[in-house]
ROSE-4610 file (N, C-alpha, C; in Angstrom, 1 decimal, always signed):
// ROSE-4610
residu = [X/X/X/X/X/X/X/X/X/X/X/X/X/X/X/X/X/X/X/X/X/X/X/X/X/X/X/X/X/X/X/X/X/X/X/X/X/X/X/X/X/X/X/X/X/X/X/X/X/X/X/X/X/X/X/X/X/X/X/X/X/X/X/X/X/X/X/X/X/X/X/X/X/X/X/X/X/X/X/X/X/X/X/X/X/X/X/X/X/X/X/X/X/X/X/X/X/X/X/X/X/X/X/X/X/X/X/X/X/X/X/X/X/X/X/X/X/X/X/X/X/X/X/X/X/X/X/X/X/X/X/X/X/X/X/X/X/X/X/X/X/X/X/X/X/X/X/X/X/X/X/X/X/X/X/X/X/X/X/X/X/X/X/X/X/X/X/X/X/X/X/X/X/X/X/X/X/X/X/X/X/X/X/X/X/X/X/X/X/X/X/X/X/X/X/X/X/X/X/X/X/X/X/X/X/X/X/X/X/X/X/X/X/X/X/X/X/X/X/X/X/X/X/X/X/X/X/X/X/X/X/X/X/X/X/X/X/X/X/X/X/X/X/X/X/X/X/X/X/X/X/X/X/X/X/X/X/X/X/X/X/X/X/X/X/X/X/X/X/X/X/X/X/X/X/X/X/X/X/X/X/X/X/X/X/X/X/X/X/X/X/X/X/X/X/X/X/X/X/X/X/X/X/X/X/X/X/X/X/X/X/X/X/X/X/X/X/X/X/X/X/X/X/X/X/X/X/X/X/X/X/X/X/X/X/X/X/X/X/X/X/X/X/X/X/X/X/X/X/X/X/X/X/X/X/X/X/X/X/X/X/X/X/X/X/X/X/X/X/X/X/X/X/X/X/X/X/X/X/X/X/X/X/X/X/X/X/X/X/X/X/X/X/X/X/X/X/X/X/X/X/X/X/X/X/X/X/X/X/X/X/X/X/X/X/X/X/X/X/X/X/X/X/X/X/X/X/X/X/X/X/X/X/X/X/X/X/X/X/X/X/X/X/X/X/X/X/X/X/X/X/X/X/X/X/X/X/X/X/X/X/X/X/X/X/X/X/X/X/X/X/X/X/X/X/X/X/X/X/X/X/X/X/X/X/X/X/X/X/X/X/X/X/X/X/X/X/X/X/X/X/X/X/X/X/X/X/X/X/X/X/X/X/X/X/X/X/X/X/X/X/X/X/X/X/X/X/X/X/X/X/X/X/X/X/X/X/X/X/X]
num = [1/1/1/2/2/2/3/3/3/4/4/4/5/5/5/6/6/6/7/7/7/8/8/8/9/9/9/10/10/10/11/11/11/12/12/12/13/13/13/14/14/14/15/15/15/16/16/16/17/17/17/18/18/18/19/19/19/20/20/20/21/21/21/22/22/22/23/23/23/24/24/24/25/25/25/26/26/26/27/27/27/28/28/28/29/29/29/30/30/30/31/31/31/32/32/32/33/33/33/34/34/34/35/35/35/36/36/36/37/37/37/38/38/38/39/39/39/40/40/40/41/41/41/42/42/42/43/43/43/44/44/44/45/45/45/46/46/46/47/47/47/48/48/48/49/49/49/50/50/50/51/51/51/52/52/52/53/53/53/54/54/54/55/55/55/56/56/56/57/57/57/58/58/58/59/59/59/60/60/60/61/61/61/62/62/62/63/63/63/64/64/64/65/65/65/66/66/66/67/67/67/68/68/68/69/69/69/70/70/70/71/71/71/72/72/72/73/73/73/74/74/74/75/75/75/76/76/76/77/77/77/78/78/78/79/79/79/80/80/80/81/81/81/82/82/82/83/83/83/84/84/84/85/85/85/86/86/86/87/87/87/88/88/88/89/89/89/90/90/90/91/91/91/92/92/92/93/93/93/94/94/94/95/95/95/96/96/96/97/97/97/98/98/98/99/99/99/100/100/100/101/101/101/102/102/102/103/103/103/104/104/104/105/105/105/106/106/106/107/107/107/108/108/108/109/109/109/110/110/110/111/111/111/112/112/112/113/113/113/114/114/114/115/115/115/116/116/116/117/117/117/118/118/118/119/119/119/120/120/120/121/121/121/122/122/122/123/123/123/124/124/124/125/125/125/126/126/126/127/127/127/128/128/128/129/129/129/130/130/130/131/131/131/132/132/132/133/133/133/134/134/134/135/135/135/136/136/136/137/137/137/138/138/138/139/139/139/140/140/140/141/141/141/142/142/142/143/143/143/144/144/144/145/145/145/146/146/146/147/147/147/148/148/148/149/149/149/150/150/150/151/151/151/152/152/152/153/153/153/154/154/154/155/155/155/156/156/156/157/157/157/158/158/158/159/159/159/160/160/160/161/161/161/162/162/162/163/163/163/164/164/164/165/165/165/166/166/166/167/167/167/168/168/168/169/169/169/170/170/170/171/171/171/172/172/172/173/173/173/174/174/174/175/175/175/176/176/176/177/177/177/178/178/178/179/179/179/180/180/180]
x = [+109.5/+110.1/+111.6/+112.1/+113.9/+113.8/+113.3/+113.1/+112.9/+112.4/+112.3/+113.2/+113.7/+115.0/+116.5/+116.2/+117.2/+116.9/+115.8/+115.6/+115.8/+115.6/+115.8/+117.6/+118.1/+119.9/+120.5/+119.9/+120.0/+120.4/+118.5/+118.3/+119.5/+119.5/+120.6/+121.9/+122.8/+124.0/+123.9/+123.0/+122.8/+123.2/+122.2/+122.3/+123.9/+124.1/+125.8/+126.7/+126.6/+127.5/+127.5/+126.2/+126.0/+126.2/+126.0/+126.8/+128.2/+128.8/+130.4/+130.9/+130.0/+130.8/+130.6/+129.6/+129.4/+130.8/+130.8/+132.5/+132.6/+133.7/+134.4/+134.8/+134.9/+135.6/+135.3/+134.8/+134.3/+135.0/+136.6/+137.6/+138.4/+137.7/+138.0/+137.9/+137.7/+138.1/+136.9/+135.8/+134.6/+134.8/+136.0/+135.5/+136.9/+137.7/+138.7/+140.1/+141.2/+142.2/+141.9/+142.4/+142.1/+142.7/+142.2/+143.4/+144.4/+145.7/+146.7/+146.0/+146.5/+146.6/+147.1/+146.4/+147.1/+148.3/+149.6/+150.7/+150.4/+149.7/+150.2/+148.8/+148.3/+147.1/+147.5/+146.8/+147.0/+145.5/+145.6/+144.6/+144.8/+143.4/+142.7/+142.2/+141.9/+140.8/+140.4/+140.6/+140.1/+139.5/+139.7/+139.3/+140.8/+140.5/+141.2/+140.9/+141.9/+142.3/+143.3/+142.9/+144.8/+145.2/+146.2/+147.5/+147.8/+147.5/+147.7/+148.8/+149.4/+150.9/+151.8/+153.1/+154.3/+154.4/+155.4/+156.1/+156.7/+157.9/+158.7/+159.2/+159.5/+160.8/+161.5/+162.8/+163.6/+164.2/+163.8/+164.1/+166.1/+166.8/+168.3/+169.0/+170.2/+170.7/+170.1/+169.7/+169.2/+168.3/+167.7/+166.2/+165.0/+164.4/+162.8/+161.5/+160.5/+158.9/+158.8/+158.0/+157.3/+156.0/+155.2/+153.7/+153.1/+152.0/+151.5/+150.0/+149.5/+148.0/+147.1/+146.1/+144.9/+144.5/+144.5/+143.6/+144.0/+143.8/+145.0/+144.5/+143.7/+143.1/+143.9/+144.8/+145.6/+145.2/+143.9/+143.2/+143.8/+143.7/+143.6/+145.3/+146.0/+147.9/+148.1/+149.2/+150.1/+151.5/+152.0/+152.6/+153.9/+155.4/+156.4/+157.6/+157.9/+159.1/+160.5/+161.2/+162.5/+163.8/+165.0/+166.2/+166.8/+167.2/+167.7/+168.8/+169.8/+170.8/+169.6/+169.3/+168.8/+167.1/+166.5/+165.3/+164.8/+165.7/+165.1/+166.1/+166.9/+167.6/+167.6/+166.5/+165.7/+165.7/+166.0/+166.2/+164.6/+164.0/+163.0/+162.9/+162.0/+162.0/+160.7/+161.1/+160.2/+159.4/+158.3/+157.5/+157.1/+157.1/+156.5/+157.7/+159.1/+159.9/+160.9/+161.2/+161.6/+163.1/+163.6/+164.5/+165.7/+166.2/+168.3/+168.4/+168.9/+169.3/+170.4/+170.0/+171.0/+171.3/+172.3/+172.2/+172.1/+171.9/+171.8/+170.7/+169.8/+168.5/+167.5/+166.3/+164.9/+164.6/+164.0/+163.6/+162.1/+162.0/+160.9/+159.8/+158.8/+157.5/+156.1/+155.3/+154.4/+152.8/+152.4/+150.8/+150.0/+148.5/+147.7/+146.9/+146.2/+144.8/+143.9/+142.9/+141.4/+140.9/+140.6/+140.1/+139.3/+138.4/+137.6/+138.9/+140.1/+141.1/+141.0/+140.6/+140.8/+141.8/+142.7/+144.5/+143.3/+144.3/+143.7/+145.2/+145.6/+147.0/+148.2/+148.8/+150.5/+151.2/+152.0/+153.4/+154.4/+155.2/+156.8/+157.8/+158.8/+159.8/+160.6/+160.6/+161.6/+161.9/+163.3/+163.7/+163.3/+163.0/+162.6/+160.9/+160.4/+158.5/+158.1/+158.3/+157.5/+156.2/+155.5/+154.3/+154.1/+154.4/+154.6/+153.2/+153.3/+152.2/+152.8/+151.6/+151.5/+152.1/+152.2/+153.0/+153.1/+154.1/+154.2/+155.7/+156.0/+156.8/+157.2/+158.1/+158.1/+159.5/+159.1/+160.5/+159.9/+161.4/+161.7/+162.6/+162.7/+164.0/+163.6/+164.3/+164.6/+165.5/+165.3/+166.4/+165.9/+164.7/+164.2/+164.0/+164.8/+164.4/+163.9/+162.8/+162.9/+161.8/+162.4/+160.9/+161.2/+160.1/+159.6/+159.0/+159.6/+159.4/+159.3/+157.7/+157.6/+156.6/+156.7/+156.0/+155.6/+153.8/+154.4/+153.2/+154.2/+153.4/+152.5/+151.3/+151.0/+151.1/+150.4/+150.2/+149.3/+149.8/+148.4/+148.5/+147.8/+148.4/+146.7/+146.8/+145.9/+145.9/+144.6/+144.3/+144.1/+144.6/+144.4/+142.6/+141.8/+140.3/+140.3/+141.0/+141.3/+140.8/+140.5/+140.3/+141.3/+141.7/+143.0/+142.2/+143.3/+143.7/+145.0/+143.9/+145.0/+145.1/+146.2/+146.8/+148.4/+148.4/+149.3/+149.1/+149.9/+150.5/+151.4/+151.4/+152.2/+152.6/+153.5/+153.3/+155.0/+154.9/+155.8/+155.6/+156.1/+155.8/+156.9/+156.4/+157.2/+156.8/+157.8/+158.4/+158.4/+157.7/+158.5/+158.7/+159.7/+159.6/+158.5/+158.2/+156.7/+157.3/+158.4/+159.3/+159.1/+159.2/+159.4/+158.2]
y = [+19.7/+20.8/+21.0/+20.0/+19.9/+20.2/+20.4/+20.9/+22.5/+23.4/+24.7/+25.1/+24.5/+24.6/+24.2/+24.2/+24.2/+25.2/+25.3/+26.3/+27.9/+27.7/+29.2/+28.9/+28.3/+28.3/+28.7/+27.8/+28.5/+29.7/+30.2/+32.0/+32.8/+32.7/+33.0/+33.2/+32.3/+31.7/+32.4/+32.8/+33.2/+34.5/+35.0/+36.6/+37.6/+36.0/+36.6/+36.5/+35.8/+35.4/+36.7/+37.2/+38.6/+39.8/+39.6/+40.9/+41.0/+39.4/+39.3/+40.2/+39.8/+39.8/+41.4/+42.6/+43.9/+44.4/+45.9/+46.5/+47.0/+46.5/+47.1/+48.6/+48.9/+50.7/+51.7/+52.8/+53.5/+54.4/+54.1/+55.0/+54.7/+54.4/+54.5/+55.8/+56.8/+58.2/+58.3/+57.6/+57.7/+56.2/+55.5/+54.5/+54.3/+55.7/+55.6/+55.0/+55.3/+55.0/+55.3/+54.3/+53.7/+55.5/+56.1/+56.9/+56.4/+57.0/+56.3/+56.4/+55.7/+55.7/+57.0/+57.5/+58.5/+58.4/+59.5/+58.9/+60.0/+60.7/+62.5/+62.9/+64.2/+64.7/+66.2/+66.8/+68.2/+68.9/+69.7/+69.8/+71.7/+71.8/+73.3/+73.7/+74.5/+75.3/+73.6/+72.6/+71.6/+70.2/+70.6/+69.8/+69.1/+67.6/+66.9/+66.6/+67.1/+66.3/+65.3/+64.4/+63.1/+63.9/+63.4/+63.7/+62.3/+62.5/+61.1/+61.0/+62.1/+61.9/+63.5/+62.7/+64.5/+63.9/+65.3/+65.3/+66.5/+66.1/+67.9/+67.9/+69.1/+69.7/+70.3/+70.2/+70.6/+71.9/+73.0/+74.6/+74.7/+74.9/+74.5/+73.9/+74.0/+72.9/+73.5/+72.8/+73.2/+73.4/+74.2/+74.8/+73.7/+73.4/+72.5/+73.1/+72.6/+73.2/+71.7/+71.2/+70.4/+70.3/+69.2/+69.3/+68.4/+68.6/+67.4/+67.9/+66.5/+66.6/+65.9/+66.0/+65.5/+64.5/+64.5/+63.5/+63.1/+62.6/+61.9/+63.3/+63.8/+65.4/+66.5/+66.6/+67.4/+68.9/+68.8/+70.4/+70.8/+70.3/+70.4/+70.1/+71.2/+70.6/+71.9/+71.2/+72.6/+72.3/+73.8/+73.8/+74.5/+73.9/+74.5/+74.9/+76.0/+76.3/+76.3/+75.7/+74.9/+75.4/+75.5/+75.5/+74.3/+73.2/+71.4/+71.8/+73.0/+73.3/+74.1/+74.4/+75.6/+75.4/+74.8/+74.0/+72.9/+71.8/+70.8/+69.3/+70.1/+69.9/+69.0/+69.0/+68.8/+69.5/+70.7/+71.4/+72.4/+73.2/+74.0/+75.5/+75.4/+76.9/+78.0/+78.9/+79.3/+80.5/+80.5/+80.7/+82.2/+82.8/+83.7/+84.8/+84.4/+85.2/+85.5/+86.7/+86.5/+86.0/+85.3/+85.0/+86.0/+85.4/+86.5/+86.2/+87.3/+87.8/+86.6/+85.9/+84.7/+84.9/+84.6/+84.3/+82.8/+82.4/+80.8/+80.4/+81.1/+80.9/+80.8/+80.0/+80.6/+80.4/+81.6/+81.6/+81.2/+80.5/+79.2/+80.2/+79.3/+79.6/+78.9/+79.2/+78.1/+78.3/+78.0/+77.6/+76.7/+77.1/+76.5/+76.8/+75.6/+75.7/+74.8/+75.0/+73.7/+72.8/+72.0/+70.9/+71.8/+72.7/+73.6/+74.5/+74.0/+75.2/+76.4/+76.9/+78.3/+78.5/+79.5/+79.4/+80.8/+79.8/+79.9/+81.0/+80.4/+81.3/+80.8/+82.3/+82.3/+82.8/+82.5/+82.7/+82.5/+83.6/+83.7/+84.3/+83.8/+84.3/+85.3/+85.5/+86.1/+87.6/+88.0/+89.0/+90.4/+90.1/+91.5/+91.5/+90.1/+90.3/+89.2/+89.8/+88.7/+89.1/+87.5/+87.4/+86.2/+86.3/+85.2/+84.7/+83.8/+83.2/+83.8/+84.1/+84.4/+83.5/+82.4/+81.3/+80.1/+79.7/+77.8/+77.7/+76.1/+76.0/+75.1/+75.0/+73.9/+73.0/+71.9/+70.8/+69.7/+70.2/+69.2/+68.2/+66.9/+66.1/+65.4/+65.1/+64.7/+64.3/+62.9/+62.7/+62.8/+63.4/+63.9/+62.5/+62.1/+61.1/+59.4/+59.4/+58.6/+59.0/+59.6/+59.4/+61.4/+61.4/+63.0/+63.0/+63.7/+63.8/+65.2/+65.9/+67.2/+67.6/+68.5/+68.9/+70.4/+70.8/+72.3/+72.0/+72.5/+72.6/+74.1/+74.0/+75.0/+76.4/+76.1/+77.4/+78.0/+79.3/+80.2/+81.5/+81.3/+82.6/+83.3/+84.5/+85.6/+84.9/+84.1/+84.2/+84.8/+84.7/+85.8/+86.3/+85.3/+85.8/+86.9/+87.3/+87.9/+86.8/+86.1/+85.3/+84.8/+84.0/+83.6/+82.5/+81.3/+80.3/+79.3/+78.2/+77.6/+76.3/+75.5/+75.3/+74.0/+72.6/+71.5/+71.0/+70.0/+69.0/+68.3/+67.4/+65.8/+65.0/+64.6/+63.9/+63.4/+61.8/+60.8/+59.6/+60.0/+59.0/+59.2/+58.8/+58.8/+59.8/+60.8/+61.7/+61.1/+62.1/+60.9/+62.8/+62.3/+63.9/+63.7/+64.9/+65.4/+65.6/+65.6/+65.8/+64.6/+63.5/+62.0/+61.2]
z = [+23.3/+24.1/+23.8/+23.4/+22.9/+21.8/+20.9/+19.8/+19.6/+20.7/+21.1/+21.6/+22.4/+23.1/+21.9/+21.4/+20.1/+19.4/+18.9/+18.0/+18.8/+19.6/+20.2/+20.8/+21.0/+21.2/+19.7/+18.7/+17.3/+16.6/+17.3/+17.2/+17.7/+18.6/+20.0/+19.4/+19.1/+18.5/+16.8/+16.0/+14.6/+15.3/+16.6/+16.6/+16.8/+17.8/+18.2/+17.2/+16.3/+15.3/+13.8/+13.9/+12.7/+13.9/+15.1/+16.1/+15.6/+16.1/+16.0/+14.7/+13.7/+12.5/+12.2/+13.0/+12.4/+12.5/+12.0/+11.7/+13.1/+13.6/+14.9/+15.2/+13.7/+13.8/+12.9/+13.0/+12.2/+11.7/+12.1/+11.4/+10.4/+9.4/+8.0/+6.8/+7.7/+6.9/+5.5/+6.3/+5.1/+4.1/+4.5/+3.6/+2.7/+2.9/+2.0/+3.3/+2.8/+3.8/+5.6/+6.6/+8.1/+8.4/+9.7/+9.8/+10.8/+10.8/+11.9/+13.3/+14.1/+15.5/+16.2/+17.2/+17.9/+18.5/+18.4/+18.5/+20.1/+19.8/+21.0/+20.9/+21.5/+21.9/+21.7/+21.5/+21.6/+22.4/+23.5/+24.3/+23.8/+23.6/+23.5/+24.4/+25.4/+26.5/+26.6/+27.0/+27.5/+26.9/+25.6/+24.4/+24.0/+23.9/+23.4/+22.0/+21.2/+19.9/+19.4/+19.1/+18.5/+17.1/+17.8/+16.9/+16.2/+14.7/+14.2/+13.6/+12.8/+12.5/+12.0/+12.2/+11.8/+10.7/+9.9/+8.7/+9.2/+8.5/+8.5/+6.8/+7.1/+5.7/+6.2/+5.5/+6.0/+4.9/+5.5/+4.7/+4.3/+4.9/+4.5/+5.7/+5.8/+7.0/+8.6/+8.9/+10.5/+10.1/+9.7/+9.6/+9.1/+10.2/+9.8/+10.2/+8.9/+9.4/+10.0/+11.1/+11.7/+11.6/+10.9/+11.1/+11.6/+12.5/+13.7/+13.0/+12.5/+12.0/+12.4/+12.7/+13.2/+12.5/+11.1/+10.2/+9.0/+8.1/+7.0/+6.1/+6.1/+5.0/+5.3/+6.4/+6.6/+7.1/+7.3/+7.8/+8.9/+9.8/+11.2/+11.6/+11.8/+12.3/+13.0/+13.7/+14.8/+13.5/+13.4/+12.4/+13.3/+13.4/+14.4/+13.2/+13.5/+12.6/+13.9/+13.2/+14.7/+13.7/+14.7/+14.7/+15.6/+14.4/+15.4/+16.0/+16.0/+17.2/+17.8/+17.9/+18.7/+19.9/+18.5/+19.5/+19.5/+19.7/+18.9/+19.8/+20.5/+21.4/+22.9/+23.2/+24.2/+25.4/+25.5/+26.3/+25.9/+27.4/+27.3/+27.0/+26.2/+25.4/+26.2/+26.6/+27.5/+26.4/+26.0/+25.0/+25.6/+26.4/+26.8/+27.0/+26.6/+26.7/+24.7/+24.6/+23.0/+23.1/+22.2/+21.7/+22.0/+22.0/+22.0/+20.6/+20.1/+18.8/+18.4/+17.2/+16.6/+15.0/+14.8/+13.4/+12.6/+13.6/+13.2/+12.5/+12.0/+10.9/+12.1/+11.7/+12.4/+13.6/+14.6/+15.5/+15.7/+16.9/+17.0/+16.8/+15.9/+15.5/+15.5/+16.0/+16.1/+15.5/+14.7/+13.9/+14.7/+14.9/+14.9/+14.1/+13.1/+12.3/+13.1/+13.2/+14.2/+12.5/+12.6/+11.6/+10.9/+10.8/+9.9/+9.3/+9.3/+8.3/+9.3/+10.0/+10.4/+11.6/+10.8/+11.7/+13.2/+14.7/+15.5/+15.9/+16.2/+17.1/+16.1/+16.3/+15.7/+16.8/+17.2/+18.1/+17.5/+17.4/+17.5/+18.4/+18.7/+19.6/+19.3/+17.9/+16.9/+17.5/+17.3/+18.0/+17.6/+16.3/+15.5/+15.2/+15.5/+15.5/+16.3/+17.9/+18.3/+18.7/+18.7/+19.1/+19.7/+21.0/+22.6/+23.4/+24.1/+24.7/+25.5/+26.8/+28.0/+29.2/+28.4/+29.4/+28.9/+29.0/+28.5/+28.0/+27.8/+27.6/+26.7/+25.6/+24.8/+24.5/+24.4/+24.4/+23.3/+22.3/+21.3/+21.2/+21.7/+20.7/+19.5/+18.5/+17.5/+16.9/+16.2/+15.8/+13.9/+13.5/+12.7/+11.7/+11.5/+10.2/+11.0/+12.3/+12.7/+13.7/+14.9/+16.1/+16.2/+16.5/+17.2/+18.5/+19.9/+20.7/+21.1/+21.1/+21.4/+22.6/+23.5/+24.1/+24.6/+24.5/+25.1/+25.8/+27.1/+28.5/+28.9/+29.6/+30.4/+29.1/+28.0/+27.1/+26.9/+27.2/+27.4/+26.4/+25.4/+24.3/+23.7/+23.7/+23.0/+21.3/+20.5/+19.5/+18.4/+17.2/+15.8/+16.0/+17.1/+17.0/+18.1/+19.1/+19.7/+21.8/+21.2/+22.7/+23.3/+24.6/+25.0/+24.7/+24.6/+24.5/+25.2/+26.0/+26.9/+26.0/+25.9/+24.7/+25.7/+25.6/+26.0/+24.3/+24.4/+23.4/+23.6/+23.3/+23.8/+22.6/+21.8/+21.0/+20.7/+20.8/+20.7/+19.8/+18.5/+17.4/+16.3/+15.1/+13.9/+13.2/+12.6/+11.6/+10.1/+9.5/+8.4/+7.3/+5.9/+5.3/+4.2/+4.1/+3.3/+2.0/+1.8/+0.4/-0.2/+0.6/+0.0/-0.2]
């Protein structure tokens, strides 16, 4: 009977030991590079997607594109064209109203593509072509070569498909440049 009683604690202890050892994570990007950790979320009509990491470039002084991507393949990003005096400041940019005429280079811009590549909404504030969300608001600080702290609240904008789209994003992580 102690002999059964072994052999089945055996069984037991074999089974947990080839459980332990299966793969814990299936985010290995098919096998090739882990993808990063979510730093931010970006929420669609209700749908949560992570934000795994930025890059910017920087166009001439002041002027930067910002890109927040979903996945190391790069399909899937909210793409922001910023002015670091102007929006990047940490002060709120009210997205549903246009810009005052500047000459200080680009007026805020904002890209969405969904992970299948297909650009969803474009907004700009720009004084001479905008094309505004119906409501929201966005806040950037930066100290650009280091952490990125962006958010846009409560956004509600008409799609290039012609649908509205309600539209947050949160993201507090590392920047790094796409140049380098």
């Amino acid at each position: 009977m102690a002999s059964k009683a072994l052999a089945l604690a055996a069984t037991v202890m074999m089974s947990a030991a080839f459980t332990a050892c299966s793969k814990d994570s299936d985010n290995d990007n098919g096998g090739g590079t882990p993808e990063p950790e979510p730093k931010g979320t970006l929420t669609v009509n209700g749908v949560d997607t992570p934000i795994r990491m930025a890059e910017y470039l920087k166009e001439s002084d002041g002027e930067y594109y910002l890109y927040l991507y979903f996945a190391n393949d790069r399909k899937g990003r909210v793409k922001f064209e910023l002015n670091k005096n102007l929006h990047m400041n940490g002060n709120s940019i009210n997205l549903s109203k246009t810009e005052e005429w500047h000459s200080d280079g680009f007026y805020w811009k904002i890209d969405y593509t969904d992970s299948n590549n297909k650009d969803l909404i474009h907004a700009s504030g720009s004084y001479h072509f905008p094309k505004l969300f119906e409501a929201g608001t966005l806040t950037v600080a930066s100290d650009i070569d280091g952490t990125l702290n962006i958010k846009l609240e409560n956004g509600s904008i008409v799609g290039t498909d012609g649908n509205t789209y309600t539209i947050a994003l949160n993201y507090n992580g590392p920047v790094t440049n796409k140049n380098v």
